[in-house]
N, C-alpha and C positions, 0 to 999 in steps of 0.2 A: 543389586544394590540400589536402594532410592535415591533419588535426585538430589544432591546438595538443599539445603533450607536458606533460601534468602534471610543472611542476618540483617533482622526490623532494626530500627535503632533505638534503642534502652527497653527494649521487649528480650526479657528476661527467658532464657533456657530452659525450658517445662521437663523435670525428673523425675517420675517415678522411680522408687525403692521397691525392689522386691525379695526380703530376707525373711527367710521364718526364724533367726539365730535374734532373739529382740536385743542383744548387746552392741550388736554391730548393726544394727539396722540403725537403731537411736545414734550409735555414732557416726553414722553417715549422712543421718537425717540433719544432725547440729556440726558437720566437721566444711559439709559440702557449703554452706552461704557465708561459713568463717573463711573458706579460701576461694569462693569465687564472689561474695558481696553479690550485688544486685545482680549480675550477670549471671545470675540462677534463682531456680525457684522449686522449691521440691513439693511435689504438689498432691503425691500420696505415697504414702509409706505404708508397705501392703505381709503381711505373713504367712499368706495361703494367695494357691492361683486361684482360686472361687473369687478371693479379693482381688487379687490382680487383673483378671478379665473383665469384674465388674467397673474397678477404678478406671482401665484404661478409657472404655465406654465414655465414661462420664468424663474423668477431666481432659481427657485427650493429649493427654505427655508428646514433648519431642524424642526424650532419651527415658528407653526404662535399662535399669539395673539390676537385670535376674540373676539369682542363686541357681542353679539348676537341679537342686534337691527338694524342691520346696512340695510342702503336702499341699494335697489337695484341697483340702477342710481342714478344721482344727480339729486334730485328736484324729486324723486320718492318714494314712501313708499316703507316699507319693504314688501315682498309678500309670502317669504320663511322662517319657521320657523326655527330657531337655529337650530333643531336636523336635520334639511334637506340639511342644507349647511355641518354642520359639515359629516355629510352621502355621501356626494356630493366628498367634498373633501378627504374624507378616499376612495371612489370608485376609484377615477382620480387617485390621491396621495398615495399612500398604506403605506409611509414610513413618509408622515411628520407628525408629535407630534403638536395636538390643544389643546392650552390652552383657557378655553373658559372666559374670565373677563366679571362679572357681578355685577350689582348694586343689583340684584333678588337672594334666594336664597334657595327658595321653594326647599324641597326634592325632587319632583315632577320632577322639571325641571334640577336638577343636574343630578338624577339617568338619564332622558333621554338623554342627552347630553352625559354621559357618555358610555350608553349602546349605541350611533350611533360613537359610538368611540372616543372621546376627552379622551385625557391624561390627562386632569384637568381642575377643575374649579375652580376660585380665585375670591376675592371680587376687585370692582375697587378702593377700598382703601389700597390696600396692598404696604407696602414698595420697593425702589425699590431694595434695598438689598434681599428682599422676592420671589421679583418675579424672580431676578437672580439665587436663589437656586431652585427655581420651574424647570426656563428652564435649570437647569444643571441636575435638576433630573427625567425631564421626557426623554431626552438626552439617558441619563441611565438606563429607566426604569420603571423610578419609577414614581406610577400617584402621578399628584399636587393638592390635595383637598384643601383647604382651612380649616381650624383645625373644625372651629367650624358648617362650612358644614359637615365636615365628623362625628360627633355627632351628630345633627341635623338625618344624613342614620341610624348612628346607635339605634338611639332611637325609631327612627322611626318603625325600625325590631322590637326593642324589649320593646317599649312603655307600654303596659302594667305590665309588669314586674319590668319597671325600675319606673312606676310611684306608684307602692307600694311600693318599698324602697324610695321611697322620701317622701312616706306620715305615713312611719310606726312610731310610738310612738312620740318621744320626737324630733328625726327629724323633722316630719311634722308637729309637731307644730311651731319648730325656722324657717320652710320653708313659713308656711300659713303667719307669722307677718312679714318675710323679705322681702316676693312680695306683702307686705300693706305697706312697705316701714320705714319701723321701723328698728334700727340700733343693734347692737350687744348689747349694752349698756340699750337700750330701752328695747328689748328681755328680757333680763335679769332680768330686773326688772318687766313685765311684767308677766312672767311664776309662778312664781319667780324661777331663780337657775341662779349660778354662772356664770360670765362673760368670763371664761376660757371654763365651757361646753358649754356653747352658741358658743364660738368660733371655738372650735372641732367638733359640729353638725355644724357647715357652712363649716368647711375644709370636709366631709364626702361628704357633698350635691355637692361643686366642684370636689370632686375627681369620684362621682358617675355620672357626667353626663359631665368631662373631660373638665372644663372649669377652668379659670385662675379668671377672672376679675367678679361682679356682673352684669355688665350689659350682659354677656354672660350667667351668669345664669338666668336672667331675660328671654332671648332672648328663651334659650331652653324648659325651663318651659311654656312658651306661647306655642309652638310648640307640647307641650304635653296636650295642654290644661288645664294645671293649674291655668292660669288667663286668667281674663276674659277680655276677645276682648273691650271693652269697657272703 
């Protein structure tokens, strides 16, 4: 990981874009100095790596913002994998911070992008108030995972472990009837036991696997092989 970047004072954030999708690039190019004002500055917005290698060159970005699908040329597929560009440009560039935006977001392919040195990897749904604390914090140091990417590594490490605390006694019963899609309510009367302890085994099961919302614990629990693919 590179050195933190002494923040200059009112020396603006240098961003590179790198989307070949031109609807989301143009939106990130005008969404990013609506929520960060001077404290950025996008300084190319690129749709092929041929551009992106040649931009970085020239204007010498703090933060680029890679698609990890992007062609090579225009009218060309892609030929170089994710971890080979972001490798590419950590060799050339030693000091700029990749953030890597994906719609993908397999353990697999996070852990490698991050061991060829990306500062972070984000979903392409992410806010753009989100992705402004991202590149303020990789700036400073700090890598940008995306919350329920970095659950996904950590379960991953300790998957066995964590999936007998999700399946032990009375938890993994309220867990087995919530991924058939039965409701707290439903549960409840099901098991039978009260609609308070149903509620308290679902706050256990988010706090055990660091997710907010159901459909993120839906998302982790497949990951762990809880449900079935089907």
């Amino acid at each position: 990981m590179p050195d933190p970047i002494e923040p200059a004072t009112a020396a603006p954030i240098r961003v590179l874009i790198a989307e070949d999708e031109t609807l989301l690039r143009t939106a990130m190019v005008q969404l990013l100095p609506q929520v960060a004002g001077a404290a950025v500055r996008v300084v190319s917005s690129c749709a092929t790596r041929a551009q992106l290698l040649r931009d970085t060159r020239r204007v010498k970005p703090d933060v680029i913002l890679l698609d990890l699908r992007m062609p090579d040329r225009e009218d060309q597929p892609c030929t170089l994998g994710g971890t080979e560009i972001i490798a590419a440009l950590q060799r050339q560039h030693p000091g700029v911070r990749v953030i890597c935006l994906s719609a993908h977001a397999e353990p697999e392919r996070v852990r490698a992008c991050l061991e060829a040195g990306a500062a972070g990897y984000l979903s392409k749904g992410i806010l753009p108030e989100e992705l402004w604390a991202a590149i303020r914090g990789v700036v400073a140091g700090t890598p940008a995972i995306d919350p329920l990417v970095r659950a996904q590594l950590e379960l991953q490490a300790t998957g066995t472990a964590v999936r007998q605390q999700l399946l032990a006694g009375r938890r993994g019963d309220v867990l087995r009837l919530l991924l058939e899609g039965y409701s707290a309510t439903q549960i409840a009367a099901i098991l039978p036991v009260g609609k308070k302890h149903v509620d308290k085994k679902i706050a256990e099961l988010k706090q055990l696997l660091g997710v907010d919302t159901p459909i993120q614990l839906y998302r982790l629990c497949r990951s762990l092989g809880l449900v079935d693919p089907e």
